[in-house]
RONU-414624 format. One line per field, with one value per residue: residue in one letter; x, y, z of N, C-alpha, C, O in turn. Coordinates in Angstrom, 2 decimals. Example, Ala and Ser with C-alpha at 12.3 -4.5 7.8 and 13.67 -1.06 7.14 Angstrom:
<pts>
aa <- [A|S] $
n_east <- [13.19|12.85] $
n_north <- [-5.69|-2.25] $
n_up <- [7.80|7.08] $
ca_east <- [12.30|13.67] $
ca_north <- [-4.50|-1.06] $
ca_up <- [7.80|7.14] $
c_east <- [13.20|12.90] $
c_north <- [-3.30|0.03] $
c_up <- [7.80|7.87] $
o_east <- [14.24|13.41] $
o_north <- [-3.32|1.14] $
o_up <- [8.46|8.04] $
</pts>
This chain:
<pts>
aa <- [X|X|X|X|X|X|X|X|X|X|X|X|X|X|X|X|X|X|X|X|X|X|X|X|X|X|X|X|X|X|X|X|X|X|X|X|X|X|X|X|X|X|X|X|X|X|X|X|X|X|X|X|X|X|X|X|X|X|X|X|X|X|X|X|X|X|X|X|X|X|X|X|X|X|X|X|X|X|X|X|X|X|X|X|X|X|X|X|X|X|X|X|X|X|X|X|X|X|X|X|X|X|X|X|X|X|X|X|X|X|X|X|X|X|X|X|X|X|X|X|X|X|X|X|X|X|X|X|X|X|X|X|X|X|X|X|X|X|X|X|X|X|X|X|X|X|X|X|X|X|X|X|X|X|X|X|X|X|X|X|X|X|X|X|X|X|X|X|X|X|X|X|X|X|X|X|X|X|X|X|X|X|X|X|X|X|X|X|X|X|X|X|X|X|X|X|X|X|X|X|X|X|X|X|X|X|X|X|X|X|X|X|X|X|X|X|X|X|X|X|X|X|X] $
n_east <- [-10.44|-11.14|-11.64|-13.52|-16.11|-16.56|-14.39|-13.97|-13.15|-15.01|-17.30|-18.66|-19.25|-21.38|-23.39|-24.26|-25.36|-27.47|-28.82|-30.23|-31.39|-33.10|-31.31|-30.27|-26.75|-25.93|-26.83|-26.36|-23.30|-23.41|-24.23|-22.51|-19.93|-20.25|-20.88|-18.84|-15.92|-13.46|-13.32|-13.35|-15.49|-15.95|-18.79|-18.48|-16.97|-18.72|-21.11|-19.98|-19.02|-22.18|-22.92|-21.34|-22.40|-24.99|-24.04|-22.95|-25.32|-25.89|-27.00|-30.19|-31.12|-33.70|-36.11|-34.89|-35.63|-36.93|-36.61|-38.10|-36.12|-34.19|-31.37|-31.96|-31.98|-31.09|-32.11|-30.82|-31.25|-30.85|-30.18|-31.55|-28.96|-27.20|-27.45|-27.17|-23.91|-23.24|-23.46|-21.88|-18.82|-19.12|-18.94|-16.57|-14.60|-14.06|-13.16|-10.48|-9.36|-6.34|-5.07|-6.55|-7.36|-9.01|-11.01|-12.07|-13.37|-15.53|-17.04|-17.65|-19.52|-21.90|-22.27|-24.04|-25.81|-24.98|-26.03|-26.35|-24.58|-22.41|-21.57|-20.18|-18.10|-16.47|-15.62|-14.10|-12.25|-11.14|-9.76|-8.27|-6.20|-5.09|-4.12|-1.89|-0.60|0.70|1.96|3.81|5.02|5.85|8.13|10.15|13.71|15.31|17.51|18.15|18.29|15.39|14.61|15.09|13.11|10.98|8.53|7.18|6.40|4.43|2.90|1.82|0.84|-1.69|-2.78|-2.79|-5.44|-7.64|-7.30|-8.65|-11.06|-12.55|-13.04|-14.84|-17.20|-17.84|-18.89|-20.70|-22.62|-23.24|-24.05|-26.33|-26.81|-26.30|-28.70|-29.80|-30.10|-29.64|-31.59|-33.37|-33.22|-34.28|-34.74|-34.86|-37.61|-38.09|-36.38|-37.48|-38.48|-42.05|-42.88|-40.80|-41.60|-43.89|-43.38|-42.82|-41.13|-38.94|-38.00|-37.81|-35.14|-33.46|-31.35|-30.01|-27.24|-24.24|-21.37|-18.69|-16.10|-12.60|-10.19|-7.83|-4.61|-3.68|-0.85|1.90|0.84|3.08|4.93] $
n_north <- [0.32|-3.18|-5.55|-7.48|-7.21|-8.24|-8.60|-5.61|-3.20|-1.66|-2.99|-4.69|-2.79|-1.23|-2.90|-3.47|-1.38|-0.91|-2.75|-1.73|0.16|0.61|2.38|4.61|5.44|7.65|8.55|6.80|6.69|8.95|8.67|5.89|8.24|9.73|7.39|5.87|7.62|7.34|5.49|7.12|7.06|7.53|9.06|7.87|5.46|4.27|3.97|2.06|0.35|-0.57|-1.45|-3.76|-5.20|-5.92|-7.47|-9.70|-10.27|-10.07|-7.71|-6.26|-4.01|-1.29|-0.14|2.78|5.81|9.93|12.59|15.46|17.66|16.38|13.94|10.71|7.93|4.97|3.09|0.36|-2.56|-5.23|-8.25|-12.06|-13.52|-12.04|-10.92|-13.36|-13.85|-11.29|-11.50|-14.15|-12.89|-10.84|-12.66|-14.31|-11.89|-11.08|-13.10|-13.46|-10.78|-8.75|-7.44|-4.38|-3.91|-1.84|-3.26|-5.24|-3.84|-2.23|-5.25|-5.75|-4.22|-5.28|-7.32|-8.28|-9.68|-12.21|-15.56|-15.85|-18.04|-18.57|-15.65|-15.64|-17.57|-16.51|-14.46|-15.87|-17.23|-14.71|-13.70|-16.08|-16.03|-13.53|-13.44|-14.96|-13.82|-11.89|-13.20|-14.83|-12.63|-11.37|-13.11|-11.80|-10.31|-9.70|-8.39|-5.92|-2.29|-0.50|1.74|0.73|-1.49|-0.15|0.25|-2.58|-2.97|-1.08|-1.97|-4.15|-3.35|-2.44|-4.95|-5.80|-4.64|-4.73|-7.71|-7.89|-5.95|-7.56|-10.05|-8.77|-7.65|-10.86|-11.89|-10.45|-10.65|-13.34|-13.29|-11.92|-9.19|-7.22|-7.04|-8.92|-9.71|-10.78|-12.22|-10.50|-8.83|-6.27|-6.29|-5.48|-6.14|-5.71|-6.96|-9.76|-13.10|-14.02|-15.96|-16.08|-13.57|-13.82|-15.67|-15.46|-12.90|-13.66|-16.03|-15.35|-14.17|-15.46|-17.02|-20.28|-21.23|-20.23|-22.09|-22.56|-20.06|-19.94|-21.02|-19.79|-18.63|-15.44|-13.28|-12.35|-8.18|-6.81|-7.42] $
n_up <- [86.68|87.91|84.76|85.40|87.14|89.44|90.93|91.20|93.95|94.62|93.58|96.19|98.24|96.08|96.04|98.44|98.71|96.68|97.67|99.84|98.70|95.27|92.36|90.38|88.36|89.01|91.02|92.78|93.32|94.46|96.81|97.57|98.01|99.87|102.30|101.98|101.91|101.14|98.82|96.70|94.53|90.90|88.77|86.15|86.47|88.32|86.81|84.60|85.99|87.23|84.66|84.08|86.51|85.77|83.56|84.62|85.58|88.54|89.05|87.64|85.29|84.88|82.29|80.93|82.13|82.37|83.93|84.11|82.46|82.97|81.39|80.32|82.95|83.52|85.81|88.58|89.74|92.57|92.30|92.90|92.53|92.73|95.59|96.86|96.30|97.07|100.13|99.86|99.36|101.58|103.87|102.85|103.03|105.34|107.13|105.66|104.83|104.91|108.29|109.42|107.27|104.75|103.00|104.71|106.64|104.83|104.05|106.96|107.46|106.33|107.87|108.87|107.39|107.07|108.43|112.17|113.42|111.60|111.23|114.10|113.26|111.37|112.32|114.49|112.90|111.76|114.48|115.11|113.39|113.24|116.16|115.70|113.77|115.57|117.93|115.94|115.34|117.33|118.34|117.06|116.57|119.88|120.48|119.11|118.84|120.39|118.54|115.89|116.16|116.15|114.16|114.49|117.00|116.99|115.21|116.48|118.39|117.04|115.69|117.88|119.13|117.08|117.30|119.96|119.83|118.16|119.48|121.31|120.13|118.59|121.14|122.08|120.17|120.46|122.80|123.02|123.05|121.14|118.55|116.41|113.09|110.85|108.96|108.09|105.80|103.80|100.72|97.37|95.32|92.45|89.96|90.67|89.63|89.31|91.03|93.33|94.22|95.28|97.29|101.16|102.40|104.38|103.07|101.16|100.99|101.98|100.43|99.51|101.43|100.36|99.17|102.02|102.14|101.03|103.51|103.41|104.68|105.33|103.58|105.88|106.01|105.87|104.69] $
ca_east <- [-11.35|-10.55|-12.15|-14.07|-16.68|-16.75|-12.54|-13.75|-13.25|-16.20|-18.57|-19.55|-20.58|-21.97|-24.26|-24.73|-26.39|-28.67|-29.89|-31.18|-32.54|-32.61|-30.71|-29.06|-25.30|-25.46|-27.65|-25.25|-22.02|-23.59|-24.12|-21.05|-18.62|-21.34|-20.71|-17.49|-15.13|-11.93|-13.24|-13.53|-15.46|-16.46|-20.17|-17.92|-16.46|-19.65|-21.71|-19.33|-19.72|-23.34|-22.68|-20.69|-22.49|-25.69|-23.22|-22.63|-26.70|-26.18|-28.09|-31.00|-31.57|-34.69|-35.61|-34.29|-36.63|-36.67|-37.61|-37.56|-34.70|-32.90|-30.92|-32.09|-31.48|-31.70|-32.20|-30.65|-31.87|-29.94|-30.85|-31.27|-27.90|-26.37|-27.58|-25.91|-22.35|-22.98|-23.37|-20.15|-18.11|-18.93|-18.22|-15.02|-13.80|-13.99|-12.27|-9.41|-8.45|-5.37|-5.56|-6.49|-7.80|-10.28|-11.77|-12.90|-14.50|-16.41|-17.72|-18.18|-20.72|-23.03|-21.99|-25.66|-26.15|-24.79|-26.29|-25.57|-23.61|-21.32|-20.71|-19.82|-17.27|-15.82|-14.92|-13.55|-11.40|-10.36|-9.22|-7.33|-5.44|-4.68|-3.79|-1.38|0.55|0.76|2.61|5.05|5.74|6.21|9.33|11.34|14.74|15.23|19.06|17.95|17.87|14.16|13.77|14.77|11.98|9.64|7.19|7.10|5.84|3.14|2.16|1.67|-0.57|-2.84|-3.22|-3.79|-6.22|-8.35|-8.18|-9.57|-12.29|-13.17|-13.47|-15.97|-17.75|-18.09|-18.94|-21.82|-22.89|-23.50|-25.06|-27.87|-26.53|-26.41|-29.85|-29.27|-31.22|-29.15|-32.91|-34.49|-33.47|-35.20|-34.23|-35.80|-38.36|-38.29|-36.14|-37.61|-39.74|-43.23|-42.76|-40.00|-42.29|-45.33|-42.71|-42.25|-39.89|-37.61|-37.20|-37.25|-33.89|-32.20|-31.31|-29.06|-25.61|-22.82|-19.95|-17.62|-14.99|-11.04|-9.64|-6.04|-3.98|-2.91|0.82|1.79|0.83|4.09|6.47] $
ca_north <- [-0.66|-4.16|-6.02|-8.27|-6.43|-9.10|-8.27|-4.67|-2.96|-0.69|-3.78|-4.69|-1.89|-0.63|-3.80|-3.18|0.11|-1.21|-3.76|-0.47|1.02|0.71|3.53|4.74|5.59|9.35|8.56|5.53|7.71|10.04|7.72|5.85|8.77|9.98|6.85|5.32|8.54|6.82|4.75|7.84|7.10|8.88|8.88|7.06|3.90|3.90|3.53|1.20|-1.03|-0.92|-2.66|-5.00|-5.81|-6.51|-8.58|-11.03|-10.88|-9.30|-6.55|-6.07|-2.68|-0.81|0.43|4.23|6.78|10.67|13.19|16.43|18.34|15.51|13.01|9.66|7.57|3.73|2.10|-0.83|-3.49|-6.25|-10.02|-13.08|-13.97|-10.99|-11.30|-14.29|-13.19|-10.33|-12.80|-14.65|-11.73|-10.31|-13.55|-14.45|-10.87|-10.96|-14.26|-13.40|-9.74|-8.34|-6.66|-3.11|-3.39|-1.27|-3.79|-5.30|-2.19|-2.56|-5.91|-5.97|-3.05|-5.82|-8.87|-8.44|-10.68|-13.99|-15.97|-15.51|-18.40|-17.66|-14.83|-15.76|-18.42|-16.03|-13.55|-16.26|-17.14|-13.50|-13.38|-16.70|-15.44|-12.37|-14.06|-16.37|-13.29|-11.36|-14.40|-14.72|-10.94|-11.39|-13.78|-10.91|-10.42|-8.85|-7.39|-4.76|-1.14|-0.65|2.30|-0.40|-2.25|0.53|-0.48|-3.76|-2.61|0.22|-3.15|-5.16|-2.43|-2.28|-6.19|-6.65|-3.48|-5.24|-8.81|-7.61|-5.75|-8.98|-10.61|-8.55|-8.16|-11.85|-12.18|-9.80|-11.25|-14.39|-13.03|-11.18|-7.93|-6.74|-7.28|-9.80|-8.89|-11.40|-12.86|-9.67|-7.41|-5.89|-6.48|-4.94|-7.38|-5.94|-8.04|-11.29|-13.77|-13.49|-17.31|-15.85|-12.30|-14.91|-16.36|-14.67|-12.17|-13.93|-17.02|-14.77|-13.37|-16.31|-18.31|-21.56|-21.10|-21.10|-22.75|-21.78|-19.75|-20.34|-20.62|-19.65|-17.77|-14.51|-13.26|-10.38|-7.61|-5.80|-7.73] $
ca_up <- [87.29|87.34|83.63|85.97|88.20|91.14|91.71|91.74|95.54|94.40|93.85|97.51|98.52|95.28|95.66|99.91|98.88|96.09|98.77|100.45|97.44|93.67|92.07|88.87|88.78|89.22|92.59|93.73|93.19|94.95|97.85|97.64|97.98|101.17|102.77|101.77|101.20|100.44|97.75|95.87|93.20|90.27|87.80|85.05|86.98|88.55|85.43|83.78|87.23|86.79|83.18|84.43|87.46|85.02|82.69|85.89|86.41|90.01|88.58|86.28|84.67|84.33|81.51|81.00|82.93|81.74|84.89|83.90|81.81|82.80|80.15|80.94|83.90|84.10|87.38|88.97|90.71|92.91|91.51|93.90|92.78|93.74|96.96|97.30|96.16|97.93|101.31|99.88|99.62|103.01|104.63|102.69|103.50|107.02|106.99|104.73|104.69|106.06|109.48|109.73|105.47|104.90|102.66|106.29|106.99|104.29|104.58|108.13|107.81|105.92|108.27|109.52|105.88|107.31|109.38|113.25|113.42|110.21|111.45|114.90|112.91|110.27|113.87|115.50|111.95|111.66|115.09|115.59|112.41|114.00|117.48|115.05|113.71|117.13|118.24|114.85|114.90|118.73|117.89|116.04|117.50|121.23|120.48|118.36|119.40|120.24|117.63|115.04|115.39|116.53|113.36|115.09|118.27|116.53|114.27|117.40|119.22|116.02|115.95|119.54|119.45|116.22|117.80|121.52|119.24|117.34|120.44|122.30|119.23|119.06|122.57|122.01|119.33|120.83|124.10|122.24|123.16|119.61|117.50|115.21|111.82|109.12|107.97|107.89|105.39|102.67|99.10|96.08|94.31|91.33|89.24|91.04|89.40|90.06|92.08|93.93|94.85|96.22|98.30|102.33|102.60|104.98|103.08|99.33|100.92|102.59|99.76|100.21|101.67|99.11|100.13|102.70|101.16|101.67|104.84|103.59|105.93|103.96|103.81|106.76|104.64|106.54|103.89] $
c_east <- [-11.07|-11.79|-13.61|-14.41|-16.76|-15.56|-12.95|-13.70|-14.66|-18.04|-19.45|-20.23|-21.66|-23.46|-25.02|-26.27|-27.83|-29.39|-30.73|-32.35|-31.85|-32.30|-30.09|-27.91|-25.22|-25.72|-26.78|-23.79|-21.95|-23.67|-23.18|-20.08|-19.54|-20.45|-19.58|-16.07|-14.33|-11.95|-13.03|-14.22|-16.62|-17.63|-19.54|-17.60|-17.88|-21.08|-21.16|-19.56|-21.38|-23.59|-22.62|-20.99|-24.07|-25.10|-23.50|-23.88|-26.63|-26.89|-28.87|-31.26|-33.09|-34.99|-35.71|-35.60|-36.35|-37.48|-37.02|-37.04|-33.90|-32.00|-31.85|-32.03|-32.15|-31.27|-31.94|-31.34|-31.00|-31.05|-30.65|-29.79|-26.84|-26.12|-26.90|-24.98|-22.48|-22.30|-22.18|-18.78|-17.73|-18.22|-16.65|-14.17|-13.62|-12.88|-10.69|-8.70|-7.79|-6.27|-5.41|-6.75|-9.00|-11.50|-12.85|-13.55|-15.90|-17.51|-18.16|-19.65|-21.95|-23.07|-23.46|-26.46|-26.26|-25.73|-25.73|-24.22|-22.16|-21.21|-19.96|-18.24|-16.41|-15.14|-14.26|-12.09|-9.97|-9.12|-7.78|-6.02|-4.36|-3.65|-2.52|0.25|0.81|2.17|3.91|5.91|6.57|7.76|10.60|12.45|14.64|16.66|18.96|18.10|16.09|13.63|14.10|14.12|10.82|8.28|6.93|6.35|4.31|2.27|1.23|0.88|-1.54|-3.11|-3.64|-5.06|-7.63|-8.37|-9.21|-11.00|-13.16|-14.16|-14.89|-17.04|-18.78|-18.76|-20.56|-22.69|-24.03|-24.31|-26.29|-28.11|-26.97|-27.70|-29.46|-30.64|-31.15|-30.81|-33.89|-34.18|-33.92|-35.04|-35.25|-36.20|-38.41|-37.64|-36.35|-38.32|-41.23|-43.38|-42.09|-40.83|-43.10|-44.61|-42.57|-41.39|-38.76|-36.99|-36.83|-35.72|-32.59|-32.23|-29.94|-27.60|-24.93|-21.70|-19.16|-16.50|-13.37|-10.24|-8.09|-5.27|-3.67|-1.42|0.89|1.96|2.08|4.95|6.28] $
c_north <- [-2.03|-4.81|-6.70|-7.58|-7.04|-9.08|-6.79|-4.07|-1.96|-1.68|-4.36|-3.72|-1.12|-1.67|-3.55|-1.85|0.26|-2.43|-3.11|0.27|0.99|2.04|3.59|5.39|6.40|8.55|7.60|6.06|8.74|9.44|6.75|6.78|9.51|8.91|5.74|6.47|7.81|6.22|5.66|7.76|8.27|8.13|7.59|5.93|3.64|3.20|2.09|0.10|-1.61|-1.68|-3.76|-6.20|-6.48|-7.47|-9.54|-11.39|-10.91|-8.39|-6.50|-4.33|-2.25|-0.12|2.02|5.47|8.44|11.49|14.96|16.72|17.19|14.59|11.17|8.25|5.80|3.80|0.81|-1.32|-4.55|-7.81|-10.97|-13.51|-12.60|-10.38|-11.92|-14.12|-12.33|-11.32|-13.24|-13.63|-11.22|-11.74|-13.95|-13.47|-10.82|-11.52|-14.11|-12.24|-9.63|-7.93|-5.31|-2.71|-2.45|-1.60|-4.42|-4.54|-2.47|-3.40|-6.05|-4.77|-3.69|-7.60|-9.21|-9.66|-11.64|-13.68|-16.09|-16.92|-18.88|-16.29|-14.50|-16.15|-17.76|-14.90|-14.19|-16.57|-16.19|-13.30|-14.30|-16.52|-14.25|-12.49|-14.54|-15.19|-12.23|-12.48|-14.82|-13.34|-11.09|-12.23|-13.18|-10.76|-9.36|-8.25|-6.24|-3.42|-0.88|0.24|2.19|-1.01|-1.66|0.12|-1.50|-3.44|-1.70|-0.90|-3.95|-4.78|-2.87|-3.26|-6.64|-5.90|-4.66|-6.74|-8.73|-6.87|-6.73|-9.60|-10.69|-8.22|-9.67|-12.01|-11.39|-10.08|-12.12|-14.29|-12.39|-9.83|-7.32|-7.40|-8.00|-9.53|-9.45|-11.83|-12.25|-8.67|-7.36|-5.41|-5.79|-6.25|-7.19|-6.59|-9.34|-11.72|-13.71|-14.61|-16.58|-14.14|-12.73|-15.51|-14.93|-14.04|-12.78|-15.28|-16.67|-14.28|-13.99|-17.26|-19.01|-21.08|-21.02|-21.15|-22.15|-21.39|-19.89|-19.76|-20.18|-18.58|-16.86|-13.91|-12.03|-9.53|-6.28|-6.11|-7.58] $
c_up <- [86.69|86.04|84.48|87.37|89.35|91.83|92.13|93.49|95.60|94.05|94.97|98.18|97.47|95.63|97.37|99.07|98.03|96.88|98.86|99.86|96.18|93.38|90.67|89.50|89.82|90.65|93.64|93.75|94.54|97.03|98.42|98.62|99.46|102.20|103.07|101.08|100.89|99.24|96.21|94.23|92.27|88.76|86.75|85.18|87.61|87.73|84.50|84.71|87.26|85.87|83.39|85.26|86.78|84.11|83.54|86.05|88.06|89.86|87.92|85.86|84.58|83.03|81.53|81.75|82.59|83.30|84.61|82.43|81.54|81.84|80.83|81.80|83.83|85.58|87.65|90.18|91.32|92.83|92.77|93.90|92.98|94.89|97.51|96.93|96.80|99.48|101.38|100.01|101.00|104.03|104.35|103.06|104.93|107.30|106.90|104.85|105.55|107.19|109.39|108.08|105.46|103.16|103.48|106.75|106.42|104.62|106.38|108.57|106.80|106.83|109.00|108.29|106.24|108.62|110.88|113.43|112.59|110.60|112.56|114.36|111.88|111.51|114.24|114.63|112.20|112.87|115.52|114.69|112.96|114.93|116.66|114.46|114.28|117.86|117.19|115.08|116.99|119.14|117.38|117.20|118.30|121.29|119.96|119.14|119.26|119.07|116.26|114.48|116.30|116.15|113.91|116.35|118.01|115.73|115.20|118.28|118.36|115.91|117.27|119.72|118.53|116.89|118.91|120.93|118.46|118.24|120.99|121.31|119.07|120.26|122.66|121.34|119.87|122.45|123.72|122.48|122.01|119.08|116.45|114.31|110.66|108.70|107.86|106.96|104.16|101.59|98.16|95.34|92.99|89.82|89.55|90.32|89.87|90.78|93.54|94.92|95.76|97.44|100.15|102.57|103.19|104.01|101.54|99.63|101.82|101.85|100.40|100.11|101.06|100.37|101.09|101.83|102.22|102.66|104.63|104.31|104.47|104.36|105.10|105.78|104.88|105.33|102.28] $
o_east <- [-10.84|-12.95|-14.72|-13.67|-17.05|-15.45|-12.51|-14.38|-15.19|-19.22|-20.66|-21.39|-22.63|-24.55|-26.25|-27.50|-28.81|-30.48|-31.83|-33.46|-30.67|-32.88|-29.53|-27.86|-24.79|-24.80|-26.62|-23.15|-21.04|-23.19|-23.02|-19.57|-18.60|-19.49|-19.45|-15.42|-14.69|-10.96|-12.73|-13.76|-17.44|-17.41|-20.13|-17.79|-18.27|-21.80|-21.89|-20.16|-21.72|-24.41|-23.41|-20.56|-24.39|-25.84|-24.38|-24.10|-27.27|-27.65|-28.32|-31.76|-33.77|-34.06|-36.64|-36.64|-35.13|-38.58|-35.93|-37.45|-33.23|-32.56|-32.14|-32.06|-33.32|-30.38|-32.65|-31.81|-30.18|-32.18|-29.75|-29.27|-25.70|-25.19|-26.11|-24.57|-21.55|-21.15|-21.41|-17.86|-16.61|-17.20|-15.74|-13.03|-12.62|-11.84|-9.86|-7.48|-8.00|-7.50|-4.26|-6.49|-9.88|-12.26|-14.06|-14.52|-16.95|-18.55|-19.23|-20.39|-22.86|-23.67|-23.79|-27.50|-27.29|-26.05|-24.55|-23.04|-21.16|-20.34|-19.19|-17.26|-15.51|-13.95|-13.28|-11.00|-8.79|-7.97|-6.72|-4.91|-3.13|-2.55|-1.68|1.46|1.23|3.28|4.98|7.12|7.68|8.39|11.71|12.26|14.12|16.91|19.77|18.01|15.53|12.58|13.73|14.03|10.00|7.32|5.70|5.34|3.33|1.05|0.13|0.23|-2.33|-4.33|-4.47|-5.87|-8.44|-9.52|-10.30|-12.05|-14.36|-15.37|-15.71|-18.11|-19.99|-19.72|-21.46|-23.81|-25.24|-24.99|-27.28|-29.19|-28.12|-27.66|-28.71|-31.78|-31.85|-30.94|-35.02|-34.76|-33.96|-35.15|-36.44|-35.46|-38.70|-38.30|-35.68|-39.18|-41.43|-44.34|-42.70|-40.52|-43.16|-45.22|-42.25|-40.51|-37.65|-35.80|-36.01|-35.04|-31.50|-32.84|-29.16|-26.97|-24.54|-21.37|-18.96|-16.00|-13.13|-9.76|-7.27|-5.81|-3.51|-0.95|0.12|2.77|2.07|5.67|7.24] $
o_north <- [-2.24|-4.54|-6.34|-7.38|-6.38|-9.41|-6.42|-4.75|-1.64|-1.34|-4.52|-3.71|-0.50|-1.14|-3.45|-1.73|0.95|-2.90|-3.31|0.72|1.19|2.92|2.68|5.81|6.26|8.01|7.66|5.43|9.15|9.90|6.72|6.37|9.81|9.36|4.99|6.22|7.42|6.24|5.23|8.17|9.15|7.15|6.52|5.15|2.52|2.25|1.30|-0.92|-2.79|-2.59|-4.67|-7.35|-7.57|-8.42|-10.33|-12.50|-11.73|-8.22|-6.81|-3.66|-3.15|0.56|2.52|5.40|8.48|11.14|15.47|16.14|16.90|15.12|10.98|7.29|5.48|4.37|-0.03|-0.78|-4.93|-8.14|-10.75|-13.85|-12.63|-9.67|-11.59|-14.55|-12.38|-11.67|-13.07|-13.83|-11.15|-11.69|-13.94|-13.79|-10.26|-10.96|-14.48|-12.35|-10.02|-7.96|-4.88|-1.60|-2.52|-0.87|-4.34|-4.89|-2.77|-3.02|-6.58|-4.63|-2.94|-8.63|-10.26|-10.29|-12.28|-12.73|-16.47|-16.61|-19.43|-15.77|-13.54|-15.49|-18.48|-14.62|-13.57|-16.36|-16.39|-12.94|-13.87|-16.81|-14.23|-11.94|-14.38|-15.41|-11.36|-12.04|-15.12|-13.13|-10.84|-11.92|-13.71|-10.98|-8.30|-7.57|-5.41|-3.61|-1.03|-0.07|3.01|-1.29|-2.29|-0.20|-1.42|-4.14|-1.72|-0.74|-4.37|-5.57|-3.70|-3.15|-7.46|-6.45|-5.29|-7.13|-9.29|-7.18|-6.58|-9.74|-11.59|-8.63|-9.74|-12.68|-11.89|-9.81|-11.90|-15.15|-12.55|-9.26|-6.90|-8.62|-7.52|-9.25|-9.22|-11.41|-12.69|-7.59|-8.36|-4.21|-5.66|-7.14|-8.12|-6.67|-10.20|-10.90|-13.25|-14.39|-16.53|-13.81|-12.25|-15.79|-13.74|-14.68|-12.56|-15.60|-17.24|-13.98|-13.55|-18.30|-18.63|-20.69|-22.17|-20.72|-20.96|-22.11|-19.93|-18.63|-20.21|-17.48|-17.17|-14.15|-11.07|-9.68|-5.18|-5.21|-7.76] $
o_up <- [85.50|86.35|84.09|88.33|90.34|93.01|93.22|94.25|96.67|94.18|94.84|98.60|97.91|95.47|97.46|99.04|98.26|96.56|98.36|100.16|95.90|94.01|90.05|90.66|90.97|91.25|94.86|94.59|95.27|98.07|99.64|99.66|100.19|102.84|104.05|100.07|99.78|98.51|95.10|93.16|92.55|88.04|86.64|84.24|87.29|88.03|83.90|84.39|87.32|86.02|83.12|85.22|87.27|83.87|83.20|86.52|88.72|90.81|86.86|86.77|84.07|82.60|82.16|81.09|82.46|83.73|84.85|81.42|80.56|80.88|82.01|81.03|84.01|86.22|87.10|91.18|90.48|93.19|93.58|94.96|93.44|95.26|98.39|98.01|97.60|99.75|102.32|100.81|101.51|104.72|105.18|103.42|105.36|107.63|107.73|104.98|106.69|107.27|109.29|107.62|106.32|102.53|103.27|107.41|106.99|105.16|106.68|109.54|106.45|106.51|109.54|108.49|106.05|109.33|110.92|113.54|113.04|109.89|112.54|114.72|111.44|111.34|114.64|115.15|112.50|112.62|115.98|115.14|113.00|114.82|117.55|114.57|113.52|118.16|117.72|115.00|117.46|120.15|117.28|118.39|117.95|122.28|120.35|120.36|118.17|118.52|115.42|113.28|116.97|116.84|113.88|116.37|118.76|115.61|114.86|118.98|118.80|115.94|117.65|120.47|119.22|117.09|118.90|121.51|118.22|118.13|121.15|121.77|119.30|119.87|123.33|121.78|119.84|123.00|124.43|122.28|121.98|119.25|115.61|114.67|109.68|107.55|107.65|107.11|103.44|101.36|98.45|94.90|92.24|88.78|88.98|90.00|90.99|91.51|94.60|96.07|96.89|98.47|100.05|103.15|102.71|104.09|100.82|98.65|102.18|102.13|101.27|99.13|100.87|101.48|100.86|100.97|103.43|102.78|105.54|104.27|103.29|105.47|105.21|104.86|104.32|104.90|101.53] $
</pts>
């Protein structure tokens, strides 16, 4: 696991799921590997992420709880500012990752976070990106024998497949097809201030924008 819990690939959703509900490791492991098989993770990286993700102050700890037989279990909590990195995360990922990552996966199964039109604009990003190397790859040489540059052709399905899904996505989005929900969801209060608890749910959980994150094109992740 990388030193620095905000590089980990196991910190966005570890943090999605304590949106949902506060949890100790065992119980977030257990939920995790439920809902994200591939990430595979296991009680020990999960625990140590928990540390880490309280180091940063995305998390607060409870203190240790005893039920049962059992050994004793703290409980995490997700912090206003882990909210917001969460938020940044999901939006910069959209944005940024390759095509067909299944870091995108990820975040796009919290893009309900941003605001509707950030997330209209981080779709439309993703796709003109997309569109951009559809069009490069589409350039490769036409002398070849076609089962040469077969990968080229199986690459060029799976990018046109993921932009035309962006699209209508988008498109749905923005017609009101889909339920839009970014300024409704329901955070755990209990590491908030008691200012911040008095405050209305919708506006305790839409704090201020952070910055747009970097528009940089990323490399084809073919080479």
């Amino acid at each position: 696991m990388p030193t620095n819990a905000l590089h980990s690939k196991l910190s966005l959703p570890a943090l999605g799921l304590l949106l949902e509900q506060a949890d100790h490791p065992y119980g977030l492991t257990s939920r995790l590997n439920d809902r994200y098989r591939h990430l595979h993770a296991s009680r020990s990286s999960i625990t140590t992420l928990a540390k880490s993700l309280a180091d940063a102050d995305l998390v607060t700890p409870r203190s240790p709880e005893r039920v049962g037989n059992r050994p004793p279990r703290t409980i995490y909590d997700l912090t206003e500012a882990g909210f917001t990195h969460m938020r940044y995360r999901v939006e910069e990922t959209i944005r940024t990752a390759p095509a067909m990552d299944a870091d995108f996966v990820t975040a796009l199964a919290y893009i309900g976070l941003l605001g509707k039109e950030r997330a209209e604009d981080a779709l439309d990003e993703r796709t003109r990106r997309i569109r951009q190397e559809i069009a490069d790859l589409s350039d490769s040489p036409t002398d070849l024998a076609e089962i040469k540059m077969i990968e080229v052709e199986y690459w060029l399905r799976m990018l046109a497949s993921e932009a035309s899904w962006l699209e209508q996505l988008r498109d749905r989005i923005e017609s009101g097809e889909i339920e839009w929900i970014g300024d409704k969801p329901s955070c755990s209060t209990a590491s908030m201030s008691p200012a911040a608890r008095a405050q209305p749910a919708q506006s305790r959980i839409a704090p201020k924008e952070s910055p747009r994150p970097s528009t940089t094109s990323q490399a084809d992740p073919r080479t």
